[in-house]
C-alpha positions in Angstrom: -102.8 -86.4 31.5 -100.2 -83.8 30.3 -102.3 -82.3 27.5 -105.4 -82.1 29.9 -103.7 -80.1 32.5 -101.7 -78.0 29.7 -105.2 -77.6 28.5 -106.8 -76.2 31.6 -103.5 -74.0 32.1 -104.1 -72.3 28.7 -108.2 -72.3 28.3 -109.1 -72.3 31.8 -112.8 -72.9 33.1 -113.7 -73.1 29.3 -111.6 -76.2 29.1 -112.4 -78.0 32.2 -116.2 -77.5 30.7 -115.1 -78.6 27.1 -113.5 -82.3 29.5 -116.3 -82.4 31.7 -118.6 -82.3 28.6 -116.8 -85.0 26.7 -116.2 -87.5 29.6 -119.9 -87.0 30.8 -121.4 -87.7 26.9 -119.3 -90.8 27.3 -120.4 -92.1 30.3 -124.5 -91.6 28.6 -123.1 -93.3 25.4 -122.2 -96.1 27.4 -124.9 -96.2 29.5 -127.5 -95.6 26.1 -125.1 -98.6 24.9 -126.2 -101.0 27.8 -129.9 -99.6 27.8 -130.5 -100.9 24.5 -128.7 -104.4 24.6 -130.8 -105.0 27.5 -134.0 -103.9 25.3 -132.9 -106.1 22.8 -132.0 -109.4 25.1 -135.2 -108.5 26.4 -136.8 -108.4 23.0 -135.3 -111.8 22.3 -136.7 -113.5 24.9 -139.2 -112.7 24.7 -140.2 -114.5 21.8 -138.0 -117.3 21.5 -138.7 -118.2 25.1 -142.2 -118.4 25.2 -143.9 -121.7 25.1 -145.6 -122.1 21.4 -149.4 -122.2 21.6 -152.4 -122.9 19.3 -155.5 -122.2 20.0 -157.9 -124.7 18.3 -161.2 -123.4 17.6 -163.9 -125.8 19.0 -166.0 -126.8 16.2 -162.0 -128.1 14.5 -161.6 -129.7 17.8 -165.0 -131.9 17.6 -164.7 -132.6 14.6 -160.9 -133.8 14.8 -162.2 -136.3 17.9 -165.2 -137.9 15.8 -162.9 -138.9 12.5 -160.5 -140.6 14.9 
């Protein structure tokens, strides 16, 4: 907290532009960060929580219930 102020002391408007810069591209990181994981849990299930389907043509069904 020190440096930051000595910062701003020395550099000014400059400086508290350069801090609001950094801490603002952090909080997007983060936020980028928590964007995608939830794309990705979305992604996930997505397809492993879906029940598993077949669709069986007709004519494969017929003929599956007159060999039995």
């Amino acid at each position: 907290m020190k440096e930051t102020l000595e910062l701003i002391k020395k550099y000014g408007a400059t400086a508290v532009l350069v801090l609001w810069l950094w801490h603002t591209h952090n909080r997007v990181a983060t936020l980028e960060q928590k964007l995608f994981n939830c794309l990705e849990r979305d992604r996930y299930e997505q397809y492993y929580t879906r029940p598993n389907e077949a669709i069986i043509p007709k004519k494969i069904e017929d003929e599956t219930k007159s060999n039995s």
